[in-house]
Biopython code that builds the backbone (N, CA, C, O; Angstrom):
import numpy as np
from Bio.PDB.StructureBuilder import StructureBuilder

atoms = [
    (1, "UNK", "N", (0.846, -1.168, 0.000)),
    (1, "UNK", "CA", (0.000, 0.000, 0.000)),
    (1, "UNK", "C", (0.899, 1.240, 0.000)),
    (1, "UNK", "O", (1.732, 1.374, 0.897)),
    (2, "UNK", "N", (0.764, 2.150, -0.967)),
    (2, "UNK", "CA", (1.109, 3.448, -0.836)),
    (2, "UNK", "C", (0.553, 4.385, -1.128)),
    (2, "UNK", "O", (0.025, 4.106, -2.204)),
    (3, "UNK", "N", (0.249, 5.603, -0.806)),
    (3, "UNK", "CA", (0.173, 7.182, -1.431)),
    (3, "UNK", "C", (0.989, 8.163, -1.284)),
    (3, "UNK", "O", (2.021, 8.300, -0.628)),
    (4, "UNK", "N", (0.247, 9.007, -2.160)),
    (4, "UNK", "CA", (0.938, 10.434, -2.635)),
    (4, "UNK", "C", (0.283, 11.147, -2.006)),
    (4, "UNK", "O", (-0.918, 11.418, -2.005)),
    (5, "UNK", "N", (1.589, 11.637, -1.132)),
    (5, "UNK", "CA", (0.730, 12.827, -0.317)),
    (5, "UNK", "C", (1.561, 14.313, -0.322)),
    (5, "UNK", "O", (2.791, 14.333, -0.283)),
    (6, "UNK", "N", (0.729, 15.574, -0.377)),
    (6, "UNK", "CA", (1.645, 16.793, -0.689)),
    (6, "UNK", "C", (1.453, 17.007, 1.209)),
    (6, "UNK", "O", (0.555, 16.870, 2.040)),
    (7, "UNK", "N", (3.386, 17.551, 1.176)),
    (7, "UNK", "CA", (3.815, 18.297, 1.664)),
    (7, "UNK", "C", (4.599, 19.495, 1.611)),
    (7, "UNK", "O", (5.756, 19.551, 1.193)),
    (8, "UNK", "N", (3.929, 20.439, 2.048)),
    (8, "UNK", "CA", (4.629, 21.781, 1.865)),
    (8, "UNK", "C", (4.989, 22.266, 0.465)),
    (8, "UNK", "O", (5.943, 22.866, -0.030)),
    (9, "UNK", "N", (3.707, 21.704, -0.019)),
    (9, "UNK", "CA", (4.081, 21.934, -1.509)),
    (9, "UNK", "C", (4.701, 21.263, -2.502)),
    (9, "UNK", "O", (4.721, 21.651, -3.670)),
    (10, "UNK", "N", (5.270, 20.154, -2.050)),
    (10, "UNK", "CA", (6.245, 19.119, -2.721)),
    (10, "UNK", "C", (5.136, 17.828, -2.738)),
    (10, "UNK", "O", (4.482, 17.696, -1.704)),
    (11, "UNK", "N", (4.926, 17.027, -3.663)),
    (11, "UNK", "CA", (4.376, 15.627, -3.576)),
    (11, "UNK", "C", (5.323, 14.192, -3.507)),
    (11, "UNK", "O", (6.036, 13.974, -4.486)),
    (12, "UNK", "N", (5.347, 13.078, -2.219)),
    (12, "UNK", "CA", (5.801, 12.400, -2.038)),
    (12, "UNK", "C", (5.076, 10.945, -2.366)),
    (12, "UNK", "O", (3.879, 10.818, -2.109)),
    (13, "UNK", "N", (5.739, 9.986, -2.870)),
    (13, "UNK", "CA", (5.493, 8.641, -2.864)),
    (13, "UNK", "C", (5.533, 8.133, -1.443)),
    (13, "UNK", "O", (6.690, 7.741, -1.293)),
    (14, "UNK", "N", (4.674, 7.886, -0.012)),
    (14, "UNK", "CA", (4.349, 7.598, 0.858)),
    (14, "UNK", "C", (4.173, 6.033, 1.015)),
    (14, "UNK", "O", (3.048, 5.538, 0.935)),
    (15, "UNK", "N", (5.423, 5.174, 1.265)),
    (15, "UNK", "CA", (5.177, 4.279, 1.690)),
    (15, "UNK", "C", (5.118, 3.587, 3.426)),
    (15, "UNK", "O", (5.580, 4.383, 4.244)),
    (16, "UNK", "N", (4.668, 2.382, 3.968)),
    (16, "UNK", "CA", (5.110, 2.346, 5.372)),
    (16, "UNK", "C", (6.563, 1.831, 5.676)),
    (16, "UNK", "O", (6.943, 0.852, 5.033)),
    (17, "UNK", "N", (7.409, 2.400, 6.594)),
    (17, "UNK", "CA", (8.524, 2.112, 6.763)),
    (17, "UNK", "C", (9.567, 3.124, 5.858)),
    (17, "UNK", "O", (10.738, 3.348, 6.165)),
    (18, "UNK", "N", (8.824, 3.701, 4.617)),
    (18, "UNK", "CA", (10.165, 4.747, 4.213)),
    (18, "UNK", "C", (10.212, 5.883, 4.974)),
    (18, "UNK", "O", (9.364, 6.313, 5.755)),
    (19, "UNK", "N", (11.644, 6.480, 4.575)),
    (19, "UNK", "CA", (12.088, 7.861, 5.350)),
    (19, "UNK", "C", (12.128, 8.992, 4.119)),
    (19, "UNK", "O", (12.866, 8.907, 3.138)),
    (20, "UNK", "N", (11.642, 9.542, 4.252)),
    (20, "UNK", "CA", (11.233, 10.756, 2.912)),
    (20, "UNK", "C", (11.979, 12.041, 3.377)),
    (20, "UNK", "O", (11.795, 12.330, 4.559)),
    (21, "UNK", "N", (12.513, 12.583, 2.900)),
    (21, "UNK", "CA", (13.578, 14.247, 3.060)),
    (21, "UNK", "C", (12.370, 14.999, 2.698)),
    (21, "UNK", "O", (11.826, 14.743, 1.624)),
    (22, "UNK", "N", (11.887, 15.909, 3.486)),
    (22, "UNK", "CA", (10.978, 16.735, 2.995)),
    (22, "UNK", "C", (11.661, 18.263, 3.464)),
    (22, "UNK", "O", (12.886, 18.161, 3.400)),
    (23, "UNK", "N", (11.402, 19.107, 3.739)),
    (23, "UNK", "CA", (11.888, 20.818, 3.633)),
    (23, "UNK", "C", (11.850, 20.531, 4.959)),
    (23, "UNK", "O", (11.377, 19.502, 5.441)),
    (24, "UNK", "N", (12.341, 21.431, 5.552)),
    (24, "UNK", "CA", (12.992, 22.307, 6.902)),
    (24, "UNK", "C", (11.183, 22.010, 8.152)),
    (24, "UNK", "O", (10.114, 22.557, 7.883)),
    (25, "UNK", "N", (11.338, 21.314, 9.049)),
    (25, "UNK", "CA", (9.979, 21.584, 9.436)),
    (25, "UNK", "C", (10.558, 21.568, 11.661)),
    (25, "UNK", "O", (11.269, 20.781, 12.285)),
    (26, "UNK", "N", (9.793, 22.822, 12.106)),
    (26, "UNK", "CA", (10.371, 23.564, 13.113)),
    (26, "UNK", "C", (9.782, 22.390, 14.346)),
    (26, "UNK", "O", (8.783, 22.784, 14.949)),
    (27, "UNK", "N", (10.245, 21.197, 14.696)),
    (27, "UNK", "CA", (9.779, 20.420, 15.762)),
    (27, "UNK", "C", (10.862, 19.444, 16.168)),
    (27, "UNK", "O", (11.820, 19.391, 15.397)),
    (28, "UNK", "N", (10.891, 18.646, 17.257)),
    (28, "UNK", "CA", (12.037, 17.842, 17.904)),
    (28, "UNK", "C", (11.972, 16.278, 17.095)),
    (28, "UNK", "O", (11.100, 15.512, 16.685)),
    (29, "UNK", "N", (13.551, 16.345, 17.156)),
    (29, "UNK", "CA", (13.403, 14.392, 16.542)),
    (29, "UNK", "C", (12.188, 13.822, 17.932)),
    (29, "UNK", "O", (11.834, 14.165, 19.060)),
    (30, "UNK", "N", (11.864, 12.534, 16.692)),
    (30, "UNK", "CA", (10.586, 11.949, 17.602)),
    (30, "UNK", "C", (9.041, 12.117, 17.810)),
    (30, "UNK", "O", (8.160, 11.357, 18.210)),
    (31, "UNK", "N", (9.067, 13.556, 17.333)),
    (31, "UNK", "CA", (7.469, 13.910, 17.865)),
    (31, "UNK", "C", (6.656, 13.373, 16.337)),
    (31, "UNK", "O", (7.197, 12.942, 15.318)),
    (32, "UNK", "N", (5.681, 13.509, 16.522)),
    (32, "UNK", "CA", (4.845, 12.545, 15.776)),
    (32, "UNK", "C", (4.372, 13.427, 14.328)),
    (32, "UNK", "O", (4.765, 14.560, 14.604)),
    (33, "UNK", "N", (3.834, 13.492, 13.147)),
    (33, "UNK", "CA", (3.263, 14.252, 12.259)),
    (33, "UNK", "C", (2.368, 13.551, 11.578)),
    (33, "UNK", "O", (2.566, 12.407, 11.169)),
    (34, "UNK", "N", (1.157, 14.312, 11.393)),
    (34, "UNK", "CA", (-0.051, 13.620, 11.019)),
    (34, "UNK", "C", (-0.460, 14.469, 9.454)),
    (34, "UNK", "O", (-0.995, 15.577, 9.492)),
    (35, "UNK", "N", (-0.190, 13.912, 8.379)),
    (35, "UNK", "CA", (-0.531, 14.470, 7.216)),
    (35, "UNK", "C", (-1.988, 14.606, 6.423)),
    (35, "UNK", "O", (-1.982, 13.898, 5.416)),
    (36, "UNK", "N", (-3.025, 15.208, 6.581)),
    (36, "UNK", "CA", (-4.500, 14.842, 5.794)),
    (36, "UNK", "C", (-4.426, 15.139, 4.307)),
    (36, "UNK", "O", (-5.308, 14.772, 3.530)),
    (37, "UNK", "N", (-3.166, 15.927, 3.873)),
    (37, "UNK", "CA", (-3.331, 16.350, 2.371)),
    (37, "UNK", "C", (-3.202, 14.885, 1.428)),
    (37, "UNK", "O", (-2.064, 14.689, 1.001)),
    (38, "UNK", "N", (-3.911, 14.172, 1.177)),
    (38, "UNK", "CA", (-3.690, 12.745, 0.638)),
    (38, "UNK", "C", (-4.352, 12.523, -0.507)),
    (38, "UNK", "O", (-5.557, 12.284, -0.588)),
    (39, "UNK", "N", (-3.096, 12.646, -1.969)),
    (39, "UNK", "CA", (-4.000, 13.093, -3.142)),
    (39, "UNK", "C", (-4.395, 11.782, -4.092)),
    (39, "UNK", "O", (-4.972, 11.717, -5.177)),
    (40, "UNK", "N", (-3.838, 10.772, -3.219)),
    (40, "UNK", "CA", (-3.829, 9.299, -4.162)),
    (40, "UNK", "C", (-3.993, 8.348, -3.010)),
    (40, "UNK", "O", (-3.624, 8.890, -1.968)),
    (41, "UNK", "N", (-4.446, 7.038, -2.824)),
    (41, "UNK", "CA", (-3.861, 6.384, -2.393)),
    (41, "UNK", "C", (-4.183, 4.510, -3.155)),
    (41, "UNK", "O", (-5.192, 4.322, -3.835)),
    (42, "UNK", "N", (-3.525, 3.752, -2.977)),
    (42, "UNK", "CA", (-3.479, 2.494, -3.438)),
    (42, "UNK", "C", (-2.703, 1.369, -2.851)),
    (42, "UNK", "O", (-1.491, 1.450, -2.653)),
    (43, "UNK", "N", (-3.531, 0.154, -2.531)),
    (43, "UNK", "CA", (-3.585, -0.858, -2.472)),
    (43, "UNK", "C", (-3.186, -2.022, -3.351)),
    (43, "UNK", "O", (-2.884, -1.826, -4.528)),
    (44, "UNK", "N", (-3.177, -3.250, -2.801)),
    (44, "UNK", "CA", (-3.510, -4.008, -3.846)),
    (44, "UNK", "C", (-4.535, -4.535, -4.916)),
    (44, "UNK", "O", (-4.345, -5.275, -5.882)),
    (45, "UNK", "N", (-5.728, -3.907, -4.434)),
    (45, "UNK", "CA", (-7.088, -4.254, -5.219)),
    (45, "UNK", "C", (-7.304, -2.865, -6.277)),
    (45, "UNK", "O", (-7.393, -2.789, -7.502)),
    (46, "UNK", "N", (-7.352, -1.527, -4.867)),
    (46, "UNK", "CA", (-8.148, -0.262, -5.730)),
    (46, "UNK", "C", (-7.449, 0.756, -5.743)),
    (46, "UNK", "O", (-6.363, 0.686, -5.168)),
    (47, "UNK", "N", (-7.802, 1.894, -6.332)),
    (47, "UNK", "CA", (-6.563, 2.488, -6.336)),
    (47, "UNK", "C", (-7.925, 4.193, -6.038)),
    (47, "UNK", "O", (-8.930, 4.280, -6.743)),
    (48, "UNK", "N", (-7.615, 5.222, -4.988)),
    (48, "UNK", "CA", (-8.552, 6.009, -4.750)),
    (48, "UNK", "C", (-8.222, 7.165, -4.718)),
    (48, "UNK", "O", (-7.447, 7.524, -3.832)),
    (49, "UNK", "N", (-8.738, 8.140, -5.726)),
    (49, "UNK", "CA", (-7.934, 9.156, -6.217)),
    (49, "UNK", "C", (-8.919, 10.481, -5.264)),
    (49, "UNK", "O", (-10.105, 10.504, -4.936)),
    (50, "UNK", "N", (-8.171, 11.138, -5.121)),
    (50, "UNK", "CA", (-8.928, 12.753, -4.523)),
    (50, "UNK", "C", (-9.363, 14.039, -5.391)),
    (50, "UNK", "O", (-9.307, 14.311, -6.590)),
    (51, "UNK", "N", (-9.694, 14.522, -4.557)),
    (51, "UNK", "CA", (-10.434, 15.686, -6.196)),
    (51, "UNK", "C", (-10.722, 16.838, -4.565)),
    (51, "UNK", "O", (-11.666, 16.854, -3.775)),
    (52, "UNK", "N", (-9.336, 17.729, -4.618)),
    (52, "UNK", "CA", (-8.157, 17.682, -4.493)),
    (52, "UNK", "C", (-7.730, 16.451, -3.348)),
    (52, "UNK", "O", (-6.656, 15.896, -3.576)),
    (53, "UNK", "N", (-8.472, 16.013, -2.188)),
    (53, "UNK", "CA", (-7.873, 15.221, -1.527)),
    (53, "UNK", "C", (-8.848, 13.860, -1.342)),
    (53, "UNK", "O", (-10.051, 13.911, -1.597)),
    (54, "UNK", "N", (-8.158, 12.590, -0.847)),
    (54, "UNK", "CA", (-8.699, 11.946, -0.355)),
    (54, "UNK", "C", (-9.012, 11.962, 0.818)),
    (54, "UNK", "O", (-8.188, 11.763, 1.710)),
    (55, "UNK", "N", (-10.977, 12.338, 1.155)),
    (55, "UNK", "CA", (-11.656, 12.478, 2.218)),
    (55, "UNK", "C", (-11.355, 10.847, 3.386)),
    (55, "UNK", "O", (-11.572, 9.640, 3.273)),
    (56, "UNK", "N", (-10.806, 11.694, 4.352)),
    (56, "UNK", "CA", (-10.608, 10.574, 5.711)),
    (56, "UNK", "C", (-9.160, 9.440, 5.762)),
    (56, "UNK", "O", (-8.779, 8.486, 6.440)),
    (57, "UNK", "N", (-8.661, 10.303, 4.507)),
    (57, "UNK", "CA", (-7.129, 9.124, 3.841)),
    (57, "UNK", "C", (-5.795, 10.373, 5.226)),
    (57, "UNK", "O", (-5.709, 11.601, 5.202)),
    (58, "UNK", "N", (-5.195, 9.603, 5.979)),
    (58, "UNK", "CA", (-4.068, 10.203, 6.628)),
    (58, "UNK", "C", (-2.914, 9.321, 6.609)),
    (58, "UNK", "O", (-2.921, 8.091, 6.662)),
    (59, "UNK", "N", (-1.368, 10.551, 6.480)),
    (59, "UNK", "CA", (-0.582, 9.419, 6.715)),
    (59, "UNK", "C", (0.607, 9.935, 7.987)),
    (59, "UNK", "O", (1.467, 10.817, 7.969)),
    (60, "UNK", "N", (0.414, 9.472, 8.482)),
    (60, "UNK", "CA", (1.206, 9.341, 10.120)),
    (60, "UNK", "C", (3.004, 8.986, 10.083)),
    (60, "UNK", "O", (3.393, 7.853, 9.798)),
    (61, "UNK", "N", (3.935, 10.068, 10.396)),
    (61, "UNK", "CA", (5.401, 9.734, 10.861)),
    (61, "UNK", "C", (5.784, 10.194, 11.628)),
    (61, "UNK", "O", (5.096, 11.072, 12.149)),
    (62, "UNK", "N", (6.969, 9.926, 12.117)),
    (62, "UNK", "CA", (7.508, 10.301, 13.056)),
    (62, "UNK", "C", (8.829, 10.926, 12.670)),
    (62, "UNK", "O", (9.251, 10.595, 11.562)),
    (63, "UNK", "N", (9.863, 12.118, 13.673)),
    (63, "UNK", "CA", (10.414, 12.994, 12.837)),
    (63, "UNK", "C", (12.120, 12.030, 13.277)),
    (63, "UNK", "O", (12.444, 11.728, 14.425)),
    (64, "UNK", "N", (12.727, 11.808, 12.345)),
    (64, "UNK", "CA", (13.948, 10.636, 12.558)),
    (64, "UNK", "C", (15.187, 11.901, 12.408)),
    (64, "UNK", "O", (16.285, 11.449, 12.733)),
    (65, "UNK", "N", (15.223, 13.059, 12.078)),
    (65, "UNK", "CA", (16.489, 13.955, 11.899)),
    (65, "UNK", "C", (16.546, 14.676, 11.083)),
    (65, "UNK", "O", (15.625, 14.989, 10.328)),
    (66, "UNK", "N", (17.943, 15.188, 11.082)),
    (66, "UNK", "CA", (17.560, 16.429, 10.552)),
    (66, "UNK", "C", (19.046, 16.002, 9.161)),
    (66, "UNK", "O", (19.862, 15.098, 9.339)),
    (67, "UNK", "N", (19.021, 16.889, 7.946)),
    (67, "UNK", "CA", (20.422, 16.284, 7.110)),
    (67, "UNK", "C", (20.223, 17.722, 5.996)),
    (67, "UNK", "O", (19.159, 18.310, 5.805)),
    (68, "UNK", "N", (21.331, 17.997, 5.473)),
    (68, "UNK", "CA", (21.956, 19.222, 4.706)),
    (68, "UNK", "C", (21.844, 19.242, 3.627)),
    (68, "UNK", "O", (23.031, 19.050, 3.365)),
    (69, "UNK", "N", (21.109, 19.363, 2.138)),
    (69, "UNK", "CA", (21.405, 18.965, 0.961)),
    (69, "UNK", "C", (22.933, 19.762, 0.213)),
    (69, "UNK", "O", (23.548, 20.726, 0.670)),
    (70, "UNK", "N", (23.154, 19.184, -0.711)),
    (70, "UNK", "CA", (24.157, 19.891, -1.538)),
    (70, "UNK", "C", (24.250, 21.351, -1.753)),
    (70, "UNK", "O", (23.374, 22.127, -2.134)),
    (71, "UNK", "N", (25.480, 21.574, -1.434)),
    (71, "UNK", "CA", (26.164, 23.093, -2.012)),
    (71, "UNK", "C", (25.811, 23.743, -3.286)),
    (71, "UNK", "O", (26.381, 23.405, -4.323)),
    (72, "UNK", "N", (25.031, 24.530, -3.271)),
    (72, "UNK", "CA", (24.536, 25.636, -4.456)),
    (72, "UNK", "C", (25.683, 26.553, -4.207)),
    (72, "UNK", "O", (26.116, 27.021, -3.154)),
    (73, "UNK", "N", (26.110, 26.704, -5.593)),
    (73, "UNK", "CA", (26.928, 28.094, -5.678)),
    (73, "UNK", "C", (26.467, 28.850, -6.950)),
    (73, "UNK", "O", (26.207, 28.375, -8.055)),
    (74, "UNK", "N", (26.420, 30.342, -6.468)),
    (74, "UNK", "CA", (25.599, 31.351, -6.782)),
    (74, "UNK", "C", (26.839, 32.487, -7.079)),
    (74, "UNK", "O", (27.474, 33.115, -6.232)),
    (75, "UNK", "N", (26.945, 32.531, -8.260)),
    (75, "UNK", "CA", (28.259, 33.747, -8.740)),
    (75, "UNK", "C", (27.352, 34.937, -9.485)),
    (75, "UNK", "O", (26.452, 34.791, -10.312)),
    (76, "UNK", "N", (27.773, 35.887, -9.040)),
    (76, "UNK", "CA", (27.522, 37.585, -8.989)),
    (76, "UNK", "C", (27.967, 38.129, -9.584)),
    (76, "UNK", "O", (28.778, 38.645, -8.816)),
    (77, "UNK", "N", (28.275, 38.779, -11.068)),
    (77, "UNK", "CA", (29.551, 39.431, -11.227)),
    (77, "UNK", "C", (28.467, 40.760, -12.607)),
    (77, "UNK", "O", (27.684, 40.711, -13.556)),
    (78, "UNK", "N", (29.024, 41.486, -11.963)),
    (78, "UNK", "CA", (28.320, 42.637, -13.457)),
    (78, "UNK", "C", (29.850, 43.311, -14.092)),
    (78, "UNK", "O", (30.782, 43.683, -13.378)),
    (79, "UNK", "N", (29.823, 43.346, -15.489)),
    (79, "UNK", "CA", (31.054, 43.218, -16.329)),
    (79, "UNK", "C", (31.442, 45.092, -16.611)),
    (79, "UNK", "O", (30.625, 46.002, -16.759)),
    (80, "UNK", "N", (32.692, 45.154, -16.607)),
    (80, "UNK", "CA", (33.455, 46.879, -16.698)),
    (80, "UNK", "C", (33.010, 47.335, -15.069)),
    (80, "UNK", "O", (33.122, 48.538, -14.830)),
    (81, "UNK", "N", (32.549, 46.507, -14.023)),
    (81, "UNK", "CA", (32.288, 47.606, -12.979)),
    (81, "UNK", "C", (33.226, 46.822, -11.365)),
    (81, "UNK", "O", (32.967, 47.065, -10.187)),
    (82, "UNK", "N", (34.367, 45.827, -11.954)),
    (82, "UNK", "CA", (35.060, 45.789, -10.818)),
    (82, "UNK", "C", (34.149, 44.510, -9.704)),
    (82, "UNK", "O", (34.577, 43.876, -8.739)),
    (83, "UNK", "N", (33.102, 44.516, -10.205)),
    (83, "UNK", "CA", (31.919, 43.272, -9.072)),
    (83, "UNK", "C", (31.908, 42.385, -9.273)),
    (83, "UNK", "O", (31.162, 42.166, -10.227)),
    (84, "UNK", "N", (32.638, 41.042, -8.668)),
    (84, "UNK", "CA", (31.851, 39.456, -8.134)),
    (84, "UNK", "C", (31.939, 39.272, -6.966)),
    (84, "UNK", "O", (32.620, 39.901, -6.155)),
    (85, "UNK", "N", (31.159, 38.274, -6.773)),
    (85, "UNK", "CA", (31.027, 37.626, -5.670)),
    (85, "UNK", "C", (30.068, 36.762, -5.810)),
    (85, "UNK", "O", (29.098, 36.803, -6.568)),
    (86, "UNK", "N", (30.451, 35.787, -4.866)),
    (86, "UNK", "CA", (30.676, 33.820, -4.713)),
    (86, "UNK", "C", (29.699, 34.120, -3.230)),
    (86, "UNK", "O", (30.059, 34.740, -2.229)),
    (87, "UNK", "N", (28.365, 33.451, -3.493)),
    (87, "UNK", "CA", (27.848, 33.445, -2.580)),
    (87, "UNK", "C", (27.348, 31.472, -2.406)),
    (87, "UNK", "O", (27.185, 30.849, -3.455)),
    (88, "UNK", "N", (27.212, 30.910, -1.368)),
    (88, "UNK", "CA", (27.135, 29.437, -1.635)),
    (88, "UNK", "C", (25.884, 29.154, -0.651)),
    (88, "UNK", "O", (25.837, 30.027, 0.217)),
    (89, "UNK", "N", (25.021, 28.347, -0.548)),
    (89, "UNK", "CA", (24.071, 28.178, 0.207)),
    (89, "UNK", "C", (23.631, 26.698, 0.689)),
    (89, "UNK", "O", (23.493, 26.017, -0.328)),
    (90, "UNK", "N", (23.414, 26.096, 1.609)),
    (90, "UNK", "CA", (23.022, 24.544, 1.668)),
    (90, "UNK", "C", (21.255, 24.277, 2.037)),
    (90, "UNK", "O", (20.938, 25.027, 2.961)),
    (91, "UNK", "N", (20.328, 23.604, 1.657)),
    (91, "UNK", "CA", (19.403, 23.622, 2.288)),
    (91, "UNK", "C", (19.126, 22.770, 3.220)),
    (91, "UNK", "O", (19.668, 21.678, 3.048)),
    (92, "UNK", "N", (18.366, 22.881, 4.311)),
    (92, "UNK", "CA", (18.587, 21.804, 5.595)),
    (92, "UNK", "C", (17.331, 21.190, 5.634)),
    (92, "UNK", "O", (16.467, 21.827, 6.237)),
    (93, "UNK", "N", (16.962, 19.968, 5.079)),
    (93, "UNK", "CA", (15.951, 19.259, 5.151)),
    (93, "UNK", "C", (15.528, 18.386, 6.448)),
    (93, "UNK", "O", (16.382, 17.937, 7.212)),
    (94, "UNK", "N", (14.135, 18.183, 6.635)),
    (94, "UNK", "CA", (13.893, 17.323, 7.708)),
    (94, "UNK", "C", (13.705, 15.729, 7.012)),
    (94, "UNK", "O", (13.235, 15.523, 5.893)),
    (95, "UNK", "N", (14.201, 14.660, 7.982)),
    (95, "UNK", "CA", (14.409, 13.278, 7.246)),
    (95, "UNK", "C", (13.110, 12.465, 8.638)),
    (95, "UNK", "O", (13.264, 12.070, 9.794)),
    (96, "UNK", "N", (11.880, 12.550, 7.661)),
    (96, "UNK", "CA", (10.694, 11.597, 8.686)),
    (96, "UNK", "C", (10.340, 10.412, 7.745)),
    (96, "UNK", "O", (10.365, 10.399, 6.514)),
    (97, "UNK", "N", (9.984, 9.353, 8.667)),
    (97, "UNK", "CA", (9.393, 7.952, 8.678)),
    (97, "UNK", "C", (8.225, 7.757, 8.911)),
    (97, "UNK", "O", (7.680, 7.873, 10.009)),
    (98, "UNK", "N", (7.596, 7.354, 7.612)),
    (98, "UNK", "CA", (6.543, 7.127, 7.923)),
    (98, "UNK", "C", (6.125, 5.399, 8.272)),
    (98, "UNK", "O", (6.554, 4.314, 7.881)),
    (99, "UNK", "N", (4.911, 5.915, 9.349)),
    (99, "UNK", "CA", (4.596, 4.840, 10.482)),
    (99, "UNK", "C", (3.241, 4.469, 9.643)),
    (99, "UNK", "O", (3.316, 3.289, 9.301)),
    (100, "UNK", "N", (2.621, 4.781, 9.416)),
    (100, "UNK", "CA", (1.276, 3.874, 8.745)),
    (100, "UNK", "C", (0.495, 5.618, 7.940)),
    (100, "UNK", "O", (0.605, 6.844, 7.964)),
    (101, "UNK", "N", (-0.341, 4.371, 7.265)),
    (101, "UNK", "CA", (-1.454, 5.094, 6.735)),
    (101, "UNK", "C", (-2.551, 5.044, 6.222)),
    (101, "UNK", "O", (-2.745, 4.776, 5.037)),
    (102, "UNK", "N", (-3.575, 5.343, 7.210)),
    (102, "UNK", "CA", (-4.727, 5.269, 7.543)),
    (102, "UNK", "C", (-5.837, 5.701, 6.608)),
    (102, "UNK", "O", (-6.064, 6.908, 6.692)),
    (103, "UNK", "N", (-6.402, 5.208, 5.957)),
    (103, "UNK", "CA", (-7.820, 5.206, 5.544)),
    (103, "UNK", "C", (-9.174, 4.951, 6.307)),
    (103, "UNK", "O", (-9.527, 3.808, 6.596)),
    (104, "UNK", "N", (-9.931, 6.089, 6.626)),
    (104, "UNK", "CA", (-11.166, 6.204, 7.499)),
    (104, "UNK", "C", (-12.502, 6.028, 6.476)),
    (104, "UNK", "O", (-13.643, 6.082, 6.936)),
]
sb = StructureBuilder()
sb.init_structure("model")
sb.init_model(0)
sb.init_chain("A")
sb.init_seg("    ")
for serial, (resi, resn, name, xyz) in enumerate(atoms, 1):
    if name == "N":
        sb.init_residue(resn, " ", resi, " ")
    sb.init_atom(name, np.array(xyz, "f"), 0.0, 1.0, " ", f" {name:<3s}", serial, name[0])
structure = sb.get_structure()
């Protein structure tokens, strides 16, 4: 069984037992997150689509850590006026597990 569920704007393949990198989210490893935005979900028999969501479909994780994505580098430079600059940035994603997911 899996679905697709949007977070924060991003849509994930939601299975039980995977760990999904989703964006920066402000809470302690461990505490629990309960998702209702659930735009697909499927089984082995049916497969139940939302229009935008699936009514009473949730999917439940827990928050496992925190991890850095790759180095963006961002060069600046305007030409005859003496200006660059090297600016570099990392983004810090949250890494949660999802624990089940519930259809009501």
């Amino acid at each position: 069984m899996y679905a697709l569920v949007e977070i924060k704007g991003h849509q994930f393949k939601a299975e039980k037992g995977t760990v999904l990198q989703i964006d920066r989210v402000a809470a302690e490893n461990g505490s629990a997150l309960e998702f209702d935005t659930v735009l697909l979900i499927s089984d082995d028999k049916e497969v139940k689509i939302g229009a935008p969501f699936v009514k009473g479909a949730k999917v439940k994780a827990t928050i496992s850590g925190t991890a850095r994505g790759e180095k963006v580098i961002s060069y600046k430079y305007k030409r005859r006026k003496s200006y660059h600059r090297t600016v570099g940035s990392r983004q810090m994603y949250t890494l949660i597990k999802v624990e089940d997911i519930v259809l009501a």
